[in-house]
C-alpha positions as a printed Julia matrix, in Angstrom:
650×3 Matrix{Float64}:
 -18.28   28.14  -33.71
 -16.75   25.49  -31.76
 -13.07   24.86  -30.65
 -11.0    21.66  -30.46
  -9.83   20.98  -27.03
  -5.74   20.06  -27.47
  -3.03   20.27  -24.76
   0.15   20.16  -26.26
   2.06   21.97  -23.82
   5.3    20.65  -22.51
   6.26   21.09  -18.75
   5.76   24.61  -17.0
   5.3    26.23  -14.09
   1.64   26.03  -14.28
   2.11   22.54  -13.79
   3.95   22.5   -11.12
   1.58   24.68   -9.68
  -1.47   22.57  -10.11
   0.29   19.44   -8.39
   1.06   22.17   -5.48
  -2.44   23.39   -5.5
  -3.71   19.82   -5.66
  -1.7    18.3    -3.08
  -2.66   21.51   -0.28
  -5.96   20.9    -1.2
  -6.1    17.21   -0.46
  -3.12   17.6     3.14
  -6.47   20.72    4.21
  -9.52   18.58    3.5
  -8.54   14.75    3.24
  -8.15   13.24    6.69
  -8.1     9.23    5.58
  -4.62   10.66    2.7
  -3.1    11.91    6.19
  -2.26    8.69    7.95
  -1.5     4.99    7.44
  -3.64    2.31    6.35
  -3.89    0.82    9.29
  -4.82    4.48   11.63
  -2.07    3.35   13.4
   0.2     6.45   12.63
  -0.34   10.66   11.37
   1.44   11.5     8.58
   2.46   15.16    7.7
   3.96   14.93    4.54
   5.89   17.97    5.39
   7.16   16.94    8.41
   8.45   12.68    8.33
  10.97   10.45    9.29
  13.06   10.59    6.21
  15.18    6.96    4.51
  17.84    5.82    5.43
  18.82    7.11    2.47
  17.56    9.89   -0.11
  19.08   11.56   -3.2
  19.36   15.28   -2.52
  18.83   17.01   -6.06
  19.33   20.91   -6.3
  19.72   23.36   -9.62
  23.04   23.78  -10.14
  22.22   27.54  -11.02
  19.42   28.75   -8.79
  18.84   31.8   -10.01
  17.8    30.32  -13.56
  15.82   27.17  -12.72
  14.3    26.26  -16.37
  18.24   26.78  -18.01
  19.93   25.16  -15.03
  21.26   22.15  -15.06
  20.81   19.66  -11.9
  23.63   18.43   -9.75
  23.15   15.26   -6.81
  24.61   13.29   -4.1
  23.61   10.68   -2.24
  22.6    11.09    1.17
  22.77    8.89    4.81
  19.25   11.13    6.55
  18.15    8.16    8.58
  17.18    9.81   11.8
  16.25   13.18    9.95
  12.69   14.52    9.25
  12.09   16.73    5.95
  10.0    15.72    3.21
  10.64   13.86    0.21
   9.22   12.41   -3.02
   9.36    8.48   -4.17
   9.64    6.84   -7.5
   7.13    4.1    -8.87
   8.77    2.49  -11.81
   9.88   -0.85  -13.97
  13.72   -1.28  -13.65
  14.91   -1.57  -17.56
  18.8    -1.63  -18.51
  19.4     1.98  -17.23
  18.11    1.25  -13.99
  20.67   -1.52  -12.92
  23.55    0.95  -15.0
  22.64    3.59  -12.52
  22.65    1.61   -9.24
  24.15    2.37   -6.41
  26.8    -0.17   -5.55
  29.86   -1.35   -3.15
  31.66    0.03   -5.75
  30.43    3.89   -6.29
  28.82    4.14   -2.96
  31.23    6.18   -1.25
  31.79    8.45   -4.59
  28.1     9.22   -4.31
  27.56    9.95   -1.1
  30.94   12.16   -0.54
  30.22   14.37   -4.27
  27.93   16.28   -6.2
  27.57   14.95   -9.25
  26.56   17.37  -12.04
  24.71   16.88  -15.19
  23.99   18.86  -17.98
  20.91   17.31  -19.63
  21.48   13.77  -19.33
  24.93   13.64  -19.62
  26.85   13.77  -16.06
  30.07   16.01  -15.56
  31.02   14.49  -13.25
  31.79   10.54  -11.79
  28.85    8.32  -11.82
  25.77    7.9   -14.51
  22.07    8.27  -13.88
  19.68    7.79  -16.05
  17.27   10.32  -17.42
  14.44    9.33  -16.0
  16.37    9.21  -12.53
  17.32   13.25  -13.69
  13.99   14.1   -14.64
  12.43   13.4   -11.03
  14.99   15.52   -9.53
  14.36   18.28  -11.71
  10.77   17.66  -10.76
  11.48   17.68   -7.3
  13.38   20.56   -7.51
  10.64   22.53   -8.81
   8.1    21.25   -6.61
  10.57   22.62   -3.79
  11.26   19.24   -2.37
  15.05   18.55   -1.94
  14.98   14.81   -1.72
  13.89   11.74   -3.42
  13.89    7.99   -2.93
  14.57    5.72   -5.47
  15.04    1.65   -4.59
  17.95    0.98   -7.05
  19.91    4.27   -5.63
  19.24    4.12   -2.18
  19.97    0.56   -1.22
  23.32   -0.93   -1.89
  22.36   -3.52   -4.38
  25.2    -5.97   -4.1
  24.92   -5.7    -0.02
  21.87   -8.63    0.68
  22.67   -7.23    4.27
  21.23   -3.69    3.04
  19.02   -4.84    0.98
  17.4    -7.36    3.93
  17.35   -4.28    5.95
  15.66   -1.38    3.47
  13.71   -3.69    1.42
  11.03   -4.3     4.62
  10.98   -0.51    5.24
  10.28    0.39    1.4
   6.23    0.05    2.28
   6.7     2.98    4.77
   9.07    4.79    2.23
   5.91    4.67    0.19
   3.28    5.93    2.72
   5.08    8.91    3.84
   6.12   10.43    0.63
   5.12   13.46    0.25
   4.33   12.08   -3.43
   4.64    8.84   -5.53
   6.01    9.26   -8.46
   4.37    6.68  -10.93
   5.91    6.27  -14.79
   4.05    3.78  -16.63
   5.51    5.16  -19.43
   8.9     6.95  -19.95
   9.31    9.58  -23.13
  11.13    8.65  -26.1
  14.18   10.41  -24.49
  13.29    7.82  -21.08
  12.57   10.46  -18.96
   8.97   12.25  -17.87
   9.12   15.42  -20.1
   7.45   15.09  -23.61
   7.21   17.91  -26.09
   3.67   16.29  -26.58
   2.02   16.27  -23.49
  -1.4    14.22  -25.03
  -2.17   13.6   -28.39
  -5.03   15.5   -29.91
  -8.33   13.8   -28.17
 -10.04   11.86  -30.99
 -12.37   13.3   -33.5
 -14.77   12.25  -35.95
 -15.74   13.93  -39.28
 -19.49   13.67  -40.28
 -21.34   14.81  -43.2
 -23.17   17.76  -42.77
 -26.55   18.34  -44.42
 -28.13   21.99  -44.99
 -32.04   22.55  -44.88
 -32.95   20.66  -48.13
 -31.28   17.66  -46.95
 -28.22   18.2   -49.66
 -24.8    17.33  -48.42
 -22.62   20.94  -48.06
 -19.66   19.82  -46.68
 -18.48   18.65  -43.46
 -18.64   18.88  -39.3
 -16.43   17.6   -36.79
 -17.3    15.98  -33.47
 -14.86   15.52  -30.67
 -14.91   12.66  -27.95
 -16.14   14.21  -24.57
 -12.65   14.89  -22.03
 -14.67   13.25  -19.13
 -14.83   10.07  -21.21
 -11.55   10.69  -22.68
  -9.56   10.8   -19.97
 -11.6     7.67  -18.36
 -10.31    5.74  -20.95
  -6.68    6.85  -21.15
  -6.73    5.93  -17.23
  -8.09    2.44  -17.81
  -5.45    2.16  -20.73
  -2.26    4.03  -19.79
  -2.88    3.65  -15.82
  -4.57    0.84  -14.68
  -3.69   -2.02  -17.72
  -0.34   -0.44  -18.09
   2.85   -3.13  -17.77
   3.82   -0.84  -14.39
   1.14   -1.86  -12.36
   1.5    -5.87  -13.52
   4.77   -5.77  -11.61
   4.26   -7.34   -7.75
   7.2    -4.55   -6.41
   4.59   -1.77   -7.34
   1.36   -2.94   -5.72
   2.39   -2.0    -2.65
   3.69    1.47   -3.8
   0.29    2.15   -5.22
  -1.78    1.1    -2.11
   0.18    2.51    0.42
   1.43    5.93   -0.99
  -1.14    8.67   -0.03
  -0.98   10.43   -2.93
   0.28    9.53   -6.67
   1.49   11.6    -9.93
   0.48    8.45  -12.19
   2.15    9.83  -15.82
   2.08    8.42  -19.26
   2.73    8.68  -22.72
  -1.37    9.96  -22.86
  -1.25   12.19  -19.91
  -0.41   13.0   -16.39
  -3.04   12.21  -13.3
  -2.94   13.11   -9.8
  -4.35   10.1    -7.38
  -5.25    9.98   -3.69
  -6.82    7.87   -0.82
  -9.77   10.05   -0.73
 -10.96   11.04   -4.14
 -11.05    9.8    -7.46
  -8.01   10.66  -10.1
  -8.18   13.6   -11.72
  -6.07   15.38  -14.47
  -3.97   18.54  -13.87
  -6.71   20.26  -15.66
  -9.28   19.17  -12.69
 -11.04   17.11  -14.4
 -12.33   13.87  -12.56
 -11.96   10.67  -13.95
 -14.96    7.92  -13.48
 -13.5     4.66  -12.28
 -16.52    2.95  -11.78
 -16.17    1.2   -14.79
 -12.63    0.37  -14.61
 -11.94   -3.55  -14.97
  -8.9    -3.37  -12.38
 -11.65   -2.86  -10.09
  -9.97   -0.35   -8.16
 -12.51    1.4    -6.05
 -13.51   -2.14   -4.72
  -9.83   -2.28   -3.69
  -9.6     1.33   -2.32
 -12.42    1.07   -0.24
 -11.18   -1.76    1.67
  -8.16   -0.26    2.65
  -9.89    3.06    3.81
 -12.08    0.85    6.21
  -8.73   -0.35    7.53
  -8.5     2.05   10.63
 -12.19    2.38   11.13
 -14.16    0.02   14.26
 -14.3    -2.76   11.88
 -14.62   -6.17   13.06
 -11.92   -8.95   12.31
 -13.71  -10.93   10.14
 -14.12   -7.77    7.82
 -10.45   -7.11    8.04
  -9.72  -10.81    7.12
 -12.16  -10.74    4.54
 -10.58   -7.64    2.87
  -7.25   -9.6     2.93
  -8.7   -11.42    0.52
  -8.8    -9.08   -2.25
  -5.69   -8.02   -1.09
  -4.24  -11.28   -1.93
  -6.43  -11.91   -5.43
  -5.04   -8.7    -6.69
  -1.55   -9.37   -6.11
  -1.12  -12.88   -6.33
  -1.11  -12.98  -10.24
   1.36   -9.72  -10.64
   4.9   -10.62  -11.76
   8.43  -10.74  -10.59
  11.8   -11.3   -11.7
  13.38  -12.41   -8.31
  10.2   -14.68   -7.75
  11.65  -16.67   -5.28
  13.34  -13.74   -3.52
  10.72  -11.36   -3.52
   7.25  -13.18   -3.55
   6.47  -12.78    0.19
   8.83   -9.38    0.67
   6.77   -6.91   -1.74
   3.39   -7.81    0.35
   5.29   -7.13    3.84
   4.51   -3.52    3.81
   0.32   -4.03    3.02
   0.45   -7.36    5.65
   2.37   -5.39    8.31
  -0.62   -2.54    8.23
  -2.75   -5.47    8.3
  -1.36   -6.75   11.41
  -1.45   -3.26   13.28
  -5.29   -3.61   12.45
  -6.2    -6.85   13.49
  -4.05   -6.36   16.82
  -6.1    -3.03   17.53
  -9.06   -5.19   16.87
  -8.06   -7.98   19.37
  -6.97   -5.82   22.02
 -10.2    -4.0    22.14
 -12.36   -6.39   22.3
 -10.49   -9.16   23.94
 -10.55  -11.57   20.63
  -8.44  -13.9    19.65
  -4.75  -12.39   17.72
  -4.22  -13.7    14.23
  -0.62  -14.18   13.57
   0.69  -13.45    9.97
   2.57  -16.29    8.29
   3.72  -17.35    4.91
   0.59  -15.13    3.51
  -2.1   -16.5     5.61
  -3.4   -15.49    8.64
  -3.78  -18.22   11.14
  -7.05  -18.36   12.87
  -9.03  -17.81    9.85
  -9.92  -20.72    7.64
 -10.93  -19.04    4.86
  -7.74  -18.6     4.32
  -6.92  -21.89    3.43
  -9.32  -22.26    1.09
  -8.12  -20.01   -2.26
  -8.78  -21.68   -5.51
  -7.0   -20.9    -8.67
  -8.3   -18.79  -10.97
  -6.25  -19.57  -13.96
  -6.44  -22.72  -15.92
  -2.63  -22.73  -16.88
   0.28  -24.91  -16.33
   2.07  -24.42  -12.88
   5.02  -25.07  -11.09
   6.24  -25.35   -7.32
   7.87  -22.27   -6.18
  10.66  -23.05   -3.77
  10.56  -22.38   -0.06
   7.03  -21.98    0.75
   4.75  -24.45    2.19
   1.82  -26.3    -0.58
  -0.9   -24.87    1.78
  -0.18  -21.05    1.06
  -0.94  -19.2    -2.28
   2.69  -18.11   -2.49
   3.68  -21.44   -3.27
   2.82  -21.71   -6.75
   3.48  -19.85   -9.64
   2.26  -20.05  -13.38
   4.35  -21.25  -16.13
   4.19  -19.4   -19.66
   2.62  -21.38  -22.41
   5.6   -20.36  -24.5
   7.66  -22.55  -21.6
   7.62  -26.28  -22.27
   9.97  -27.38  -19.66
   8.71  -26.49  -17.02
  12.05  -24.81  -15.92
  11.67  -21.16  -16.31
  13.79  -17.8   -16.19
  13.55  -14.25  -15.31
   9.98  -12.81  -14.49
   7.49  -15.21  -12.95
   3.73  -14.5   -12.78
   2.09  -16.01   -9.71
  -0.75  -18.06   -9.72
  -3.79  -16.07   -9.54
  -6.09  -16.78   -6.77
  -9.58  -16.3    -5.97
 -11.95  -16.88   -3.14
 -15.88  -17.65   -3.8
 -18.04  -15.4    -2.02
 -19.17  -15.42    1.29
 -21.78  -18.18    2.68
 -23.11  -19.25    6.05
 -19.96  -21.29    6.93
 -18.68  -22.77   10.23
 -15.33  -24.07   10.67
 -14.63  -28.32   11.75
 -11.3   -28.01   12.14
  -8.61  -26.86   15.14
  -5.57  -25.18   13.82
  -2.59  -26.15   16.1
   0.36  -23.57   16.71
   2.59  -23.5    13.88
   5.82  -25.02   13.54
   8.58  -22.86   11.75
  11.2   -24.39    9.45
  14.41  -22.43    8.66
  15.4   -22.76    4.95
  18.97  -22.8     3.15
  19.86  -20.23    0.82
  18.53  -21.91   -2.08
  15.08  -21.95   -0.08
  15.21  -25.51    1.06
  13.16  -26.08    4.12
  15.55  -27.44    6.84
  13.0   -29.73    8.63
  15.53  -31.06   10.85
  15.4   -28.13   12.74
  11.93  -27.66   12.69
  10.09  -25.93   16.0
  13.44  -24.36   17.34
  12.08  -20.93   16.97
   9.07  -20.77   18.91
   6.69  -18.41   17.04
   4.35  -17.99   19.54
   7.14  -15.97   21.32
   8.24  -13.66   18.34
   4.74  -12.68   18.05
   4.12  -11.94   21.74
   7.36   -9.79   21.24
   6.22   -8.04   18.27
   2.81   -7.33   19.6
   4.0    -6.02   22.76
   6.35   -2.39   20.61
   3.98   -2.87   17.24
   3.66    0.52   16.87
   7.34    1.4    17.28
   9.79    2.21   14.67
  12.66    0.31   16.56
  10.82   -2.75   16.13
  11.19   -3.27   11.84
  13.7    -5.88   12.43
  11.56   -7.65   14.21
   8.78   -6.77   11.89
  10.89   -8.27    9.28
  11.0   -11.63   10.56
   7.7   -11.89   10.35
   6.34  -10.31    7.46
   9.74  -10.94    5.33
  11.21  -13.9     4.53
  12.79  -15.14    8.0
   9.28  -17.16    8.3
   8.51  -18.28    5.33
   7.97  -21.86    5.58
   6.12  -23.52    8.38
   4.61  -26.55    9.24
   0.78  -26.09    9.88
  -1.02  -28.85   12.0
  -4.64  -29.09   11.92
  -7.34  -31.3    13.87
 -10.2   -32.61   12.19
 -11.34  -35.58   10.05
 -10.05  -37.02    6.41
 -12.14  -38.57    3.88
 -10.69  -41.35    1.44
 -11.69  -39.92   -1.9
 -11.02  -40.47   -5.88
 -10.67  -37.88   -8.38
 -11.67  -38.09  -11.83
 -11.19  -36.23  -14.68
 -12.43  -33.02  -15.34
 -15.85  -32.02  -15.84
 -17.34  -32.42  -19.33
 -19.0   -28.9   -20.18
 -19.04  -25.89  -17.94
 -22.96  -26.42  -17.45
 -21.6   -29.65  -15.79
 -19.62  -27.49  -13.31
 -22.09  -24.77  -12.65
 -24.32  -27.58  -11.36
 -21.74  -28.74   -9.38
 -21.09  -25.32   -7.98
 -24.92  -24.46   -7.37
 -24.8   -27.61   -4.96
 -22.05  -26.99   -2.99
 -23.12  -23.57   -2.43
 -20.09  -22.09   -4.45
 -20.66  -18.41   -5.32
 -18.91  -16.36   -7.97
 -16.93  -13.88   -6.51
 -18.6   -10.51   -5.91
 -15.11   -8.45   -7.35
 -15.85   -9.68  -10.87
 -18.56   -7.44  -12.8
 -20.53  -11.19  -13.66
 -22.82   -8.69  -14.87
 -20.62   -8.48  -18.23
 -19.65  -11.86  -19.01
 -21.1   -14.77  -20.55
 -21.32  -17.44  -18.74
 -18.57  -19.54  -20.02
 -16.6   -15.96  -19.42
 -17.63  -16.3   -15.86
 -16.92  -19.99  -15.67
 -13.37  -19.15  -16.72
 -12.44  -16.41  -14.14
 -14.04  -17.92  -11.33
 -11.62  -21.42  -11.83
 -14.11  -23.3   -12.84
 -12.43  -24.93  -16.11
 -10.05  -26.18  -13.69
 -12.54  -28.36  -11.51
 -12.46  -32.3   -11.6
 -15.02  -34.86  -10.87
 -14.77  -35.89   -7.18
 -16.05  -39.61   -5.37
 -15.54  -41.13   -2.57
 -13.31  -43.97   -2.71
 -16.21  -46.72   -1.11
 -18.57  -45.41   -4.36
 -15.88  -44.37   -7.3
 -19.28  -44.19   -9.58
 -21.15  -41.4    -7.94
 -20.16  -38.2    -8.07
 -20.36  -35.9    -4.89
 -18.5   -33.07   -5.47
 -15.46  -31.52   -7.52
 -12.05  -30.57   -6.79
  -9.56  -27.75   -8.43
  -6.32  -29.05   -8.13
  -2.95  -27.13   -8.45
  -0.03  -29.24   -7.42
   2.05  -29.43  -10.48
   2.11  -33.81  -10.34
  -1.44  -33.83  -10.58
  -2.51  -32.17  -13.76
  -2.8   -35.1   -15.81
  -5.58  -37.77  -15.69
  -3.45  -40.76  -15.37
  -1.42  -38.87  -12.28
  -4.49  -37.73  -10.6
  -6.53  -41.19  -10.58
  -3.1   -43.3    -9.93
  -3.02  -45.47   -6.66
  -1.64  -42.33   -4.03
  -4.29  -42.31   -1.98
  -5.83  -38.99   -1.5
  -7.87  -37.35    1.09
 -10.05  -34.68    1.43
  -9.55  -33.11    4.88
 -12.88  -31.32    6.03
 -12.4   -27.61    6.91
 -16.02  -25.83    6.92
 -19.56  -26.79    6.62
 -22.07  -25.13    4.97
 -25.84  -26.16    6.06
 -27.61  -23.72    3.99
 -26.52  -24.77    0.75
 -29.16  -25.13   -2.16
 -30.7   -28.29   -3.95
 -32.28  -30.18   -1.04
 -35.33  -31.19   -2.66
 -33.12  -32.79   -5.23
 -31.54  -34.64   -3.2
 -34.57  -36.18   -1.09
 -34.87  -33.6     1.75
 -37.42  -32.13    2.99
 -35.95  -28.59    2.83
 -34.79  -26.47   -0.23
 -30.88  -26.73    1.76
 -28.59  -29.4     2.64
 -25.09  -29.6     3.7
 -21.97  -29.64    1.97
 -18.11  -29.13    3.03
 -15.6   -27.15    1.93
 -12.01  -29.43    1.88
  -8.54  -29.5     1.34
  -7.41  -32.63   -1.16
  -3.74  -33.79    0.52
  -1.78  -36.78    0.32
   0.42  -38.12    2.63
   4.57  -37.29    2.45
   7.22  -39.37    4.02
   9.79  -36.13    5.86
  12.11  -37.63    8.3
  11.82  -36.45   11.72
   8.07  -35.62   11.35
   5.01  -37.43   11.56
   1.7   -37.08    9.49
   2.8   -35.12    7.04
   0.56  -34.0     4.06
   0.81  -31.8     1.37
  -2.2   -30.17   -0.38
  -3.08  -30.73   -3.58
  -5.92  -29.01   -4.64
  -9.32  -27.41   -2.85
 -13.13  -28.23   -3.11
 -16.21  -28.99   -1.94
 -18.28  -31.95   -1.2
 -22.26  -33.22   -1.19
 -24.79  -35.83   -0.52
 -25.84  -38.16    1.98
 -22.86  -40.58    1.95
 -20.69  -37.79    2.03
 -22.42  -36.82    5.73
 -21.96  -40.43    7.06
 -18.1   -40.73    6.04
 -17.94  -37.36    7.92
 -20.18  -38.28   11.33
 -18.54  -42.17   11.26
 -14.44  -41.0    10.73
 -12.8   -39.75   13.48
 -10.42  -36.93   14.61
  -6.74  -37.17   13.04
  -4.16  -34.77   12.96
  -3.2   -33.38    9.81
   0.65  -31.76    9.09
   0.2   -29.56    6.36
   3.6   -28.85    4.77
């Protein structure tokens, strides 16, 4: 006789237990969940620098835990070392109710406030979610906890400048993450109903002459189960769509991911698992997250820079489509935490082997021309994002079908981004040193003023204490949003060129992919789609017809453009000249019988589409418009007859 597997147990000690058990387990045996990212620093998550800040929770009866109610007060521990716990979660009304303020900061961080439930005895208000990880915490035997909207003064934007680059390390040395993708009815963590009852199916059941005699029951496997809760509750839940918590997830070392189906415990080294032990396959996930996971292991192992570069990549196709209410604000800030690692990684790289240092700025990494080349990914409408130059990803964001101005409000997605996959490429370009351009408040780029920071000089400064805590002001000016705009002058030769509309059917565009060498990216399981499915992710709805301007009938190549002025037809073939500014070549690309050669390969260049832009005070200024590639003989003899030009990218 079989039994049906149900957990329907609320919160008890044998929980608690299990996340102890769990977490040992993983401190003993996991060496890659003990230190950063980057290998640049040893974490004992009993034993770190704590916040700035922290709220100290503690039972206000100690002797009676699981009756007790909880009592806090907020805490200055910057300095200290202890251990502490961090909270993953989507601000909602109570959140900004419960924040710590000019007002009530001194009340907090002078009383214990007591609460009985959720319903304080004293000054102040937190919400029950807020309670709930302190009562956690509590029973976990950890006295502190960080949470963003407590532990920075929200109406101080001097605070806030300060903690908000310091929330990635926050992260990475919690002892755990906290993530709630989900909060109970009541909005905290504890449910009287754990999980619902795992599904089951009735089926007839026939006896031995093949007459019906009643029924059977079969129950979905809890390996497969819990896979698919994951997927569901975890990995497609609203919490992880939010930019703020991307870098929570990749840099905390270990995670208690709950939700309304379940709790699961997370780490660098293993897949997640429930409190019950059992291991949940992510190998089918379609966030892709191993993929992901692995690259950021390999962070701190001998890898070479092009690998570290390359893994930036994915860093920046996850995140760049994630959303955010201060768009503007935040964009470049909630990536400083997973760039900053970078940069520890690819300075360890150059100093040991004597290579050239790629400098972070405005989401690229100069040096490395790949960089330049992302494509979008989504065929919807976009708009400029303030304060960020055309030539970086960060610059554009996508505007909700449900918009029709153009003007929008509150949470922004970004555009999502994608790179093609790797080819024999070689770069026919210089990149210059960049020039950095303050901007106003309202992120207006202050070109008259351009080049009086020399950057060159921060970064020698940076690079010569990066592995010192004293330096995260410093660290902030370059991964935050002190450089955020910059000119970028580049070397190399333009092409006059037309663009048409787009391309008729997707077969149309798939040809025109196959003979520029343009790959699908290797992240997306291709295996699963159709090809108009594949079309579609990899940008390719969004590619145009491209000729030169001496032969407007031929086509030799296509372009996907994403400045906002050019998504019509009649704006994109109108009189502005464009040009298509040659970054790589590619000399292995197929279809060189078809074109006359005498070899299965030809050539064909990867490009940036710009136009010119009149700034005063600058010279050769261009903005980009769009990226591509380009084919065919005449396309070869406009390269080898134009010459050298410098290019201000802006």
């Amino acid at each position: 006789m079989g039994n049906l597997l149900l957990d329907r147990s609320t919160w008890s000690q044998s929980h608690y237990q299990a996340i102890q058990n769990w977490h040992r387990d993983c401190h003993l045996n996991h060496k890659e969940c003990n230190k950063s990212i980057s290998g640049h620093e040893k974490i004992h998550p009993d034993d770190v620098l704590l916040p700035t800040r922290c709220v100290e929770f503690e039972f206000f009866d100690e002797q009676n835990p699981w009756t007790s109610s909880i009592q806090w007060v907020l805490r200055e521990t910057k300095g200290q070392r202890g251990k502490y716990i961090a909270l993953s979660h989507r601000w909602v009304q109570d959140t900004g109710e419960a924040s710590t303020t000019t007002d009530n900061y001194e009340d907090r961080n002078n009383t214990w406030n007591r609460a009985q439930g959720y319903h304080l005895l004293v000054r102040g208000k937190l919400s029950a979610l807020f309670l709930d990880i302190g009562r956690l915490a509590c029973h976990l035997g950890i006295r502190y906890v960080w949470i963003d909207s407590l532990c920075i003064i929200q109406n101080d934007k001097d605070d806030w400048d300060r903690e908000s680059i310091k929330m990635a390390d926050y992260y990475q040395r919690s002892w755990l993450t906290v993530a709630v993708t989900y909060p109970s009815d009541t909005g905290g963590i504890f449910q009287q109903n754990v999980s619902k009852i795992p599904r089951i199916t009735r089926l007839p059941y026939q006896d031995k002459k093949g007459d019906q005699n009643g029924h059977f029951y079969v129950q979905a496997g809890i390996d497969k189960t819990w896979a698919e809760d994951y997927n569901k509750t975890i990995i497609n839940s609203d919490l992880r769509k939010r930019a703020w918590v991307f870098q929570e997830w990749r840099l905390s070392r270990r995670i208690l991911a709950l939700s309304n189906q379940g709790m699961f415990l997370q780490c660098q080294s293993e897949s997640p698992r429930s409190l019950d032990g059992y291991k949940v396959d992510t190998s089918k996930n379609t966030g892709i997250d191993s993929d992901y996971v692995r690259w950021l292991r390999n962070l701190d192992k001998d890898s070479y820079g092009y690998q570290i570069l390359h893994s930036w990549e994915f860093i920046v196709e996850e995140y760049s489509g994630l959303e955010l209410t201060k768009f503007e604000e935040d964009r470049l800030v909630a990536l400083a935490g997973i760039a900053r690692e970078y940069g520890r990684a690819l300075t360890r790289y150059a100093s040991k082997y004597g290579k050239q240092q790629h400098t972070y700025i405005c989401g690229l990494w100069t040096g490395w021309f790949r960089g330049l080349l992302w494509e979008q990914a989504d065929p919807y409408r976009q708009t400029r994002t303030k304060g960020f130059p055309t030539w970086s990803w960060l610059s554009i964001a996508s505007v909700p079908e449900t918009d029709t101005t153009g003007m929008t409000e509150g949470t922004l997605t970004g555009l999502h981004v994608r790179w093609p996959g790797r080819t024999e490429e070689s770069a026919v370009c210089k990149f210059l040193s960049p020039i950095l351009v303050p901007v106003t408040d309202n992120c207006r780029p202050r070109f008259e003023r351009a080049g009086q920071h020399e950057l060159n000089n921060l970064f020698d400064d940076l690079h010569s204490g990066l592995f010192s805590d004293v330096r995260n002001d410093l660290h902030g000016k370059i991964f935050g949003n002190d450089i955020r705009f910059a000119i970028l002058p580049l070397e190399g030769r333009k092409l006059d060129i037309c663009i048409d509309r787009y391309f008729e059917s997707l077969e149309d565009a798939d040809i025109a992919a196959t003979m520029t060498g343009h790959r699908y990216p290797k992240r997306v399981p291709h295996e699963y789609m159709t090809m108009a499915e594949r079309s579609r992710d990899s940008g390719r709805l969004s590619w145009r017809k491209v000729c030169l301007k001496s032969s407007c009938n031929t086509i030799i190549g296509w372009g996907s453009i994403e400045h906002p002025d050019y998504q019509a037809d009649e704006t994109v073939q109108s009189a502005t000249p464009i040009y298509a500014f040659v970054v790589c070549k590619l000399s292995e690309a197929p279809g060189g019988y078809g074109l006359g050669h005498l070899s299965r390969s030809h050539t064909a260049f990867e490009v940036l589409y710009v136009r010119h832009v009149e700034i005063v005070g600058q010279k050769d200024c261009y903005e980009r418009i769009g990226v591509g590639r380009l084919f065919g003989n005449g396309v070869i003899q406009e390269f080898e007859s134009s010459l050298e030009t410098r290019v201000n990218l802006v």
